[in-house]
C-alpha positions as CSV (number, residue, x, y, z in Angstrom):
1,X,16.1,16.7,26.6
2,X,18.2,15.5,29.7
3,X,20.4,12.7,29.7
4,X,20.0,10.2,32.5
5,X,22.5,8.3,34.4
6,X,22.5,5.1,34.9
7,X,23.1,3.3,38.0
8,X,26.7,1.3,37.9
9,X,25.5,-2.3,37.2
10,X,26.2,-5.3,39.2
11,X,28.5,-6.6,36.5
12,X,29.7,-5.7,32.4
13,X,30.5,-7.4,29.7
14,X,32.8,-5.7,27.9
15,X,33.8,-7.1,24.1
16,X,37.1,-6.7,23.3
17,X,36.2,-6.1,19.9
18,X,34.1,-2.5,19.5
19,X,35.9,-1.1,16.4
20,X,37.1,-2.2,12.9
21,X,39.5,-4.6,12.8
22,X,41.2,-7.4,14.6
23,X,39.6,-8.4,18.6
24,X,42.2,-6.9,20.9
25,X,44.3,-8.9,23.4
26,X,43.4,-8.8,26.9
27,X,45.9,-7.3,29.4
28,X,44.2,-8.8,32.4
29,X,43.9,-12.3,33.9
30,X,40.7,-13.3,35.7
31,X,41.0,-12.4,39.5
32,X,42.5,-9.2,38.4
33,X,41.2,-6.0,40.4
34,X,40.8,-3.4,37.8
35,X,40.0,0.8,38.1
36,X,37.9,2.6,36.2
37,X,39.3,3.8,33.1
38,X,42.3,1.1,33.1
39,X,43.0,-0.4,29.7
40,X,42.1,-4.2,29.9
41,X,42.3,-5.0,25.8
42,X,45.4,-3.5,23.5
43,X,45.4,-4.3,19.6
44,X,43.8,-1.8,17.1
45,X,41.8,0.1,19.1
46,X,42.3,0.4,23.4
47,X,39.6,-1.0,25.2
48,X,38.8,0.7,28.8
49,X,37.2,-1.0,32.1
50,X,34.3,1.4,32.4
51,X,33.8,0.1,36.0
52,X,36.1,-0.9,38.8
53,X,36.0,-4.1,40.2
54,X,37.0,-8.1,39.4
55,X,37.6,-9.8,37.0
56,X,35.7,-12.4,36.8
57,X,36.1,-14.1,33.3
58,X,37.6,-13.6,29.6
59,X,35.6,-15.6,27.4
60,X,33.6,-15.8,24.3
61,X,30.3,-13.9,24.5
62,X,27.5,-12.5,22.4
63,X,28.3,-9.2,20.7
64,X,25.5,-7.0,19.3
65,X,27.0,-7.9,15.6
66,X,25.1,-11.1,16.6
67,X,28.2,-13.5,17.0
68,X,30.3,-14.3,19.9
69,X,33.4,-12.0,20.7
70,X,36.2,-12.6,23.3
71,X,35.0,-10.4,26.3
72,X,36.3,-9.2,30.2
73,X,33.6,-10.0,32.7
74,X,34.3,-7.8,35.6
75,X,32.0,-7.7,39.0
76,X,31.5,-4.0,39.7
77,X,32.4,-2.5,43.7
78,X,33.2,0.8,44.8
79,X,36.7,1.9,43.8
80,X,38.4,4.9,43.5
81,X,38.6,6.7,40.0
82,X,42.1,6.0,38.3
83,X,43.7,9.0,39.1
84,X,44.6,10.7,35.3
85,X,46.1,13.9,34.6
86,X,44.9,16.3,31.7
87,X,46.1,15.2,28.3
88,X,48.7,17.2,26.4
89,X,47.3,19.2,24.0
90,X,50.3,19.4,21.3
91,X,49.8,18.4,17.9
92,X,52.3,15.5,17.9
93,X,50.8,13.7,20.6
94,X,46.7,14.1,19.9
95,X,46.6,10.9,17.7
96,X,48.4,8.7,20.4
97,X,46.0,10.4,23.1
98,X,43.0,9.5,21.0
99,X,44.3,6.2,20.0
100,X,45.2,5.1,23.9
101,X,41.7,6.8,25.1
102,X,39.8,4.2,22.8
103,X,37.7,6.9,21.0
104,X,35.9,4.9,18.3
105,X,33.2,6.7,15.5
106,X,29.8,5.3,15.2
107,X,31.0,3.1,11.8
108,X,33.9,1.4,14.1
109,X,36.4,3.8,12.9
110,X,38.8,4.9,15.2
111,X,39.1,8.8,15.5
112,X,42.1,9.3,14.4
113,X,43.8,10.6,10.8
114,X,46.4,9.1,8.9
115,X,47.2,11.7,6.3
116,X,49.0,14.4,7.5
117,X,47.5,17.8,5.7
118,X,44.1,17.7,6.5
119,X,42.1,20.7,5.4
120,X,38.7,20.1,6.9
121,X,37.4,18.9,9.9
122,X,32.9,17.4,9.3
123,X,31.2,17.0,12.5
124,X,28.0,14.7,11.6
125,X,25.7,16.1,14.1
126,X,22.1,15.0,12.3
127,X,20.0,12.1,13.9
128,X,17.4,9.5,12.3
129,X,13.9,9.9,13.7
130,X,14.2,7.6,16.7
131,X,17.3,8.5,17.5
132,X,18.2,11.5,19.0
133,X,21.5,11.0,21.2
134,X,23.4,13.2,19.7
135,X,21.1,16.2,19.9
136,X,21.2,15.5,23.8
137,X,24.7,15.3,23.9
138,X,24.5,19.2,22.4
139,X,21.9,20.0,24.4
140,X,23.5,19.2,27.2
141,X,27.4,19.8,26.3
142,X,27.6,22.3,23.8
143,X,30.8,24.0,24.9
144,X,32.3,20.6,25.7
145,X,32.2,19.6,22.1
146,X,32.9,22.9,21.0
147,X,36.3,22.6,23.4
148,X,36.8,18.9,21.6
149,X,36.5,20.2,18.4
150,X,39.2,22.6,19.1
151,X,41.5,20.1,20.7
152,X,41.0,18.0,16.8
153,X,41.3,21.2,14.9
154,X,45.0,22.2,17.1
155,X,45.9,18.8,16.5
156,X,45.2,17.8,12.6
157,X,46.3,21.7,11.4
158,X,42.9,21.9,9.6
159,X,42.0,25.2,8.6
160,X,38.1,25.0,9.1
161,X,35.4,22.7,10.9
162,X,32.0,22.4,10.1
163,X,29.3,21.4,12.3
164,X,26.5,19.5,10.5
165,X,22.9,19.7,12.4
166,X,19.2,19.3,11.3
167,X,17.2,22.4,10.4
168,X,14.3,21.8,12.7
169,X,16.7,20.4,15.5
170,X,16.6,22.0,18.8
171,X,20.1,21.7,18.8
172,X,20.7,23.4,16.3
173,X,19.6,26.6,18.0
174,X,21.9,25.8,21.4
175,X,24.7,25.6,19.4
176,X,24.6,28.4,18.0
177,X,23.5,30.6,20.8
178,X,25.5,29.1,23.6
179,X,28.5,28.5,22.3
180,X,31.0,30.5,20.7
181,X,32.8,29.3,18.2
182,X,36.1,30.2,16.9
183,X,36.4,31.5,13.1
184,X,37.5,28.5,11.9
185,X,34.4,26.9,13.2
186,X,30.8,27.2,11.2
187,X,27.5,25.9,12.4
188,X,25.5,24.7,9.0
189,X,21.6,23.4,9.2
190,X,20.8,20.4,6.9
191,X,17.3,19.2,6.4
192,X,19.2,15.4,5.0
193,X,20.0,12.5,7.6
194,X,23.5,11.4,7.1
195,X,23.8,8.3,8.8
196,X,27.1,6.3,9.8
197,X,29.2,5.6,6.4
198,X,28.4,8.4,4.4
199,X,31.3,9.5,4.9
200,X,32.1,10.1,1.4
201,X,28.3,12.2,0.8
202,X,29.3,14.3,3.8
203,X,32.7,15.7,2.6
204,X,31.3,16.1,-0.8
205,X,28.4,18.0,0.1
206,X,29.9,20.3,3.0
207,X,33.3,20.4,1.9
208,X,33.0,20.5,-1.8
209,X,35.7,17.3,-2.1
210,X,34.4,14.7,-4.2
211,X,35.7,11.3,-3.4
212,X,36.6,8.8,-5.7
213,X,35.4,5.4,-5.7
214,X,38.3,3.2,-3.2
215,X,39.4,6.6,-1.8
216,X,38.2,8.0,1.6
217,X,38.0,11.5,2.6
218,X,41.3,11.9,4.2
219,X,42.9,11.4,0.7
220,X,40.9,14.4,-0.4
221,X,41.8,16.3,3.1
222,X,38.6,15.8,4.8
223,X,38.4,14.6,8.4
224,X,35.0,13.3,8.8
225,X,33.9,12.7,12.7
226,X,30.9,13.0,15.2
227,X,29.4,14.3,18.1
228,X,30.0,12.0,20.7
229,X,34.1,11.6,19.8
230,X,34.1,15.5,20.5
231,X,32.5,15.6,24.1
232,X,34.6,11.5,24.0
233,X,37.7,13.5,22.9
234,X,37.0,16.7,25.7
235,X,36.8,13.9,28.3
236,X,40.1,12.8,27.7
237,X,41.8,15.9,27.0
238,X,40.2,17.9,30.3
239,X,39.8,14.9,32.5
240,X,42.4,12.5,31.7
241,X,39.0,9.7,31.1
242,X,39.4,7.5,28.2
243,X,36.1,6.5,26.4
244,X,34.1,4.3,29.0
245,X,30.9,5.7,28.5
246,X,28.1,6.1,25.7
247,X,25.1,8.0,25.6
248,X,21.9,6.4,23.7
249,X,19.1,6.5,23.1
250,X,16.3,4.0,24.2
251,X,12.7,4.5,22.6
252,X,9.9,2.5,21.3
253,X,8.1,-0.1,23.4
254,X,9.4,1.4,26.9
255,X,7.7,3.3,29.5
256,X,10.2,6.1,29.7
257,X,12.0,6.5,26.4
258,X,15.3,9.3,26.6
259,X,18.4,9.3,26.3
260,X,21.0,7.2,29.1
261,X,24.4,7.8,30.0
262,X,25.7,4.2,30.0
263,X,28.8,2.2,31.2
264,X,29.5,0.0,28.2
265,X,29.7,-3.1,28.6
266,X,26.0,-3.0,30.6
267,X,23.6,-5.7,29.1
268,X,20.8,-3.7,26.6
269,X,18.1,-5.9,29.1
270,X,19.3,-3.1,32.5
271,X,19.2,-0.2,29.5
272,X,16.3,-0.5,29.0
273,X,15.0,-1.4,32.1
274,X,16.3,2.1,33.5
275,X,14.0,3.9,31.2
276,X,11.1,2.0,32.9
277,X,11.2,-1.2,31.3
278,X,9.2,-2.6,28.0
279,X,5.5,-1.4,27.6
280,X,4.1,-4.6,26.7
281,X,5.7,-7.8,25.0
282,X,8.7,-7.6,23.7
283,X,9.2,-9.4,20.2
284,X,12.0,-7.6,18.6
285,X,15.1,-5.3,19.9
286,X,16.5,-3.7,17.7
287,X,20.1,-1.9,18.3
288,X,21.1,1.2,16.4
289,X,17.5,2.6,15.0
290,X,14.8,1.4,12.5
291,X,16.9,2.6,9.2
292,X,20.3,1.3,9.7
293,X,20.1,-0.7,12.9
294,X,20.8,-4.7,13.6
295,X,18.0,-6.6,15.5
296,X,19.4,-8.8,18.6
297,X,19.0,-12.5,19.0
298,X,19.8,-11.8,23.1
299,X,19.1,-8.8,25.5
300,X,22.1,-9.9,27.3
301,X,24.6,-8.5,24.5
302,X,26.1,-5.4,26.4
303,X,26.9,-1.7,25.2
304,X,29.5,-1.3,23.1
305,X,31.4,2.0,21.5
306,X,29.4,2.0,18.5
307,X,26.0,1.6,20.2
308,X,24.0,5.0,19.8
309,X,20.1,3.7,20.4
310,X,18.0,1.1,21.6
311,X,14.4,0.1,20.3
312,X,11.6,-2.0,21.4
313,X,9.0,-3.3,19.6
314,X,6.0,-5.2,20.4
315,X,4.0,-7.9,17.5
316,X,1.7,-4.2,17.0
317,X,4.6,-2.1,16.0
318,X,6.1,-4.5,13.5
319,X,5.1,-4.6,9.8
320,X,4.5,-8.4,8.5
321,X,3.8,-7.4,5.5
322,X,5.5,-10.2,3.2
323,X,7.7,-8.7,0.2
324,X,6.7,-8.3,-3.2
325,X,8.5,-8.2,-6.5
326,X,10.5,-5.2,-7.8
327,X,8.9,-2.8,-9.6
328,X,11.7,-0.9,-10.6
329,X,10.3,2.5,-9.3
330,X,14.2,3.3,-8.4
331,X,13.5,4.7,-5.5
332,X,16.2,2.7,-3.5
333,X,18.7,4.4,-5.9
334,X,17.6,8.5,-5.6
335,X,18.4,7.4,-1.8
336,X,21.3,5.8,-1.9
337,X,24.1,8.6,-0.4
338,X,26.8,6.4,-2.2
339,X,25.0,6.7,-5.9
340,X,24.7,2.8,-6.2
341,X,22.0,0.8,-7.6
342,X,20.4,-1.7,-4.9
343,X,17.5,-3.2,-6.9
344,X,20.4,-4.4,-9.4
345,X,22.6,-5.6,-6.7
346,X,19.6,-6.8,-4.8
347,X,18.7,-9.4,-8.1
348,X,22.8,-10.4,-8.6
349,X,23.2,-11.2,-5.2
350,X,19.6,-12.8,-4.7
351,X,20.8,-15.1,-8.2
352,X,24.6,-15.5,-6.8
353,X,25.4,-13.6,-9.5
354,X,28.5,-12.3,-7.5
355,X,31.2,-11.4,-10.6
356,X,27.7,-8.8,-11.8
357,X,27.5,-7.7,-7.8
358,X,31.3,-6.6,-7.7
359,X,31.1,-4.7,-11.1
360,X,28.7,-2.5,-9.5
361,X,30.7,-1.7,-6.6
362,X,28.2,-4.1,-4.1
363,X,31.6,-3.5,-1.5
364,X,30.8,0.4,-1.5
365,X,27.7,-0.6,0.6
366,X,27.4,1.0,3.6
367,X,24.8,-0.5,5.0
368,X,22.8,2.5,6.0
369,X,19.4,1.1,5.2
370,X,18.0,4.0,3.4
371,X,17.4,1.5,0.7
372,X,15.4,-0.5,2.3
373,X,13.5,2.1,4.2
374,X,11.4,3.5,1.1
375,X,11.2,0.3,-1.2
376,X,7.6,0.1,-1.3
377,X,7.6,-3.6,-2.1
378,X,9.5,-4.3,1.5
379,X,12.6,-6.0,-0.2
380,X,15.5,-6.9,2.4
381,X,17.3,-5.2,0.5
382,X,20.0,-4.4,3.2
383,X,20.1,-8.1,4.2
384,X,20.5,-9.6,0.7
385,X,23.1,-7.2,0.1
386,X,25.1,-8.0,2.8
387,X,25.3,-11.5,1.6
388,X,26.3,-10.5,-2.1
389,X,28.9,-8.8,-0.1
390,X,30.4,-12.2,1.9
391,X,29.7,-13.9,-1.7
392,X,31.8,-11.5,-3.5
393,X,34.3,-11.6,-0.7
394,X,34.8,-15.4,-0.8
395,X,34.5,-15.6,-4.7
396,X,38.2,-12.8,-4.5
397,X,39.3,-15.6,-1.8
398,X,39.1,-18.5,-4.0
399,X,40.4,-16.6,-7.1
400,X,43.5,-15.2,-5.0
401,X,44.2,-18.9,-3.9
402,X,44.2,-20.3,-7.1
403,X,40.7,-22.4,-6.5
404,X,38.8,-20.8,-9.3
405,X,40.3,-18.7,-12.5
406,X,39.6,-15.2,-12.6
């Protein structure tokens, strides 16, 4: 399972929002000749030009969260790399490294930790069906994320780090024969898909810390992260390169599906059309995977740090089946990795019920899709949730100011 590179596009779009939290402030004017690996947007996370070049606008532009973000248009040309030296390693400087290198976790997180006596280090390494990036980033770089995870484990002071990968993943077996991990490091086989925001599943299943509802992990000593902020995080630390590039994977409707080393800020259309192009018409592109994954309005919106796959489909591959009542099998709820009820919150937030949908902890969502995935009467159970979620939001809003009594 090689990773390809792609060719250096002709021009990026690079959002200056690619993490959670406030859009970041641009630190270059158009006409600006910018290196790869400069910072070009400072705020809550750093943003990185993954190309050199000019730029040539800073403007509102479609984001793959299907809204338009303040972005740095820069026209690609051969440069010279920014000329970085090796990261130092010490313990009181990691989270500033990581912080100014823009490494960002697949939920929009940055990789970094706030509490200072973490125990336990989780590397998510599992992969949905159609997705398999970041098995081909340990196929590929084993002893590179190996080296990263080292580089976390000096800095945090944890004591032990786990490595989570699928039992029948070939990965699996290259990680543990290739590599060799220190003590404090164990390799552990899961047959379970933990996708981005199970956080809280993940540290009580591996690291026997449960996690209390409005708690994270870190309160509990548990530094959850992944497999592409390791090899991100060896990048920086070996090669002085903040995060500029992701790996993902492109499958479905194509004529070459794999796995791409891309330049973010490259439009999804030149993505795809490295792995051969679409195999056939087009109708929907969805970014992210089946399960959990946000379809796109435009095939313009670029790479961004949280993007980990690409699919196509064509009219064949997509189920029109319309949805039909609950019938309270419950399966939505012996899936759910965060123990809540989504056929209940599904009916409150259908109804604008939104006082029921915050009693049951509707903001806990995480959006994974698993829900929605096995309801055999093709609810949108994801997308009515995330409504109750905006309605329960603005209902606190209005309370806090005094528009509505509590």
């Amino acid at each position: 399972m090689k990773i390809a590179t792609m060719k250096t596009p002709e021009q990026v779009t690079i959002p200056l929002q690619q993490h959670a939290g406030e859009v970041c402030n641009p630190v270059v004017c158009v006409g600006d000749i910018v290196s790869v690996g400069q910072l070009i947007g400072d705020g809550t996370s750093m943003i990185h030009s993954s190309v050199s070049g000019e730029v040539t606008a800073i403007s509102e532009l479609p984001h793959p969260a299907g809204k338009n973000v303040l972005s740095v248009v820069i026209k690609t040309h051969d440069g010279e790399k920014k000329d970085f030296k090796p990261a130092d390693l010490s313990a009181s400087k990691m989270s500033r490294i990581v912080r100014d290198a823009g490494i960002v976790e697949p939920n929009g997180l940055p990789t970094v930790y706030k509490k200072a006596d973490i125990d336990t280090i989780i590397i998510n390494g599992t992969n949905t069906g159609d997705l398999s990036s970041n098995a081909a980033l340990m196929l590929n770089h084993p002893s590179e994320i190996v080296d990263g995870l080292r580089a976390l484990i000096k800095s945090s002071g944890a004591k032990k780090a786990i490595i989570v990968i699928e039992l029948d993943s070939e990965a699996l077996h290259v990680m543990r024969t290739e590599t060799i991990p220190d003590s404090d490091i164990k390799i552990v086989a899961t047959p379970t898909y933990y996708p981005a925001g199970t956080e809280n599943t993940l540290a009580k299943k591996f690291a026997r810390k449960k996690v209390p509802r409005g708690s994270t992990p870190e309160d509990r000593g548990v530094l959850i992260s992944s497999i592409a902020s390791m090899k991100a995080l060896y990048d920086v630390v070996h090669d002085g390169m903040p995060m500029i590039k992701k790996t993902i994977t492109v499958t479905g409707a194509v004529r070459s599906p794999g796995n791409v080393l891309a330049n973010i800020g490259t439009p999804i259309k030149h993505v795809i059309d490295a792995c051969g192009g679409c195999s056939g018409t087009p109708v929907k592109i969805v970014m992210n995977g089946a399960i959990s994954g946000v379809a796109q309005y435009s095939d313009e919106v670029p790479v961004i740090k949280t993007t980990t796959g690409i699919l196509v489909q064509t009219e064949s591959d997509i189920n029109r089946e319309p949805p039909a009542p609950c019938i309270n099998c419950a399966w939505c709820v012996d899936e759910c990795p965060i123990g809540l009820m989504p056929h209940l919150l599904y009916g409150y937030a259908d109804s604008a019920q939104f006082d029921k949908c915050a009693e049951l902890y509707i903001g806990d969502c995480v959006e994974c899709g698993m829900c929605a995935y096995v309801c055999p009467s093709k609810l949108p159970l994801v997308q009515i949730i995330r409504y109750g979620k905006h309605g329960v939001a603005e209902m606190e809003m209005e309370i806090e100011t005094g528009e509505v009594e509590a």
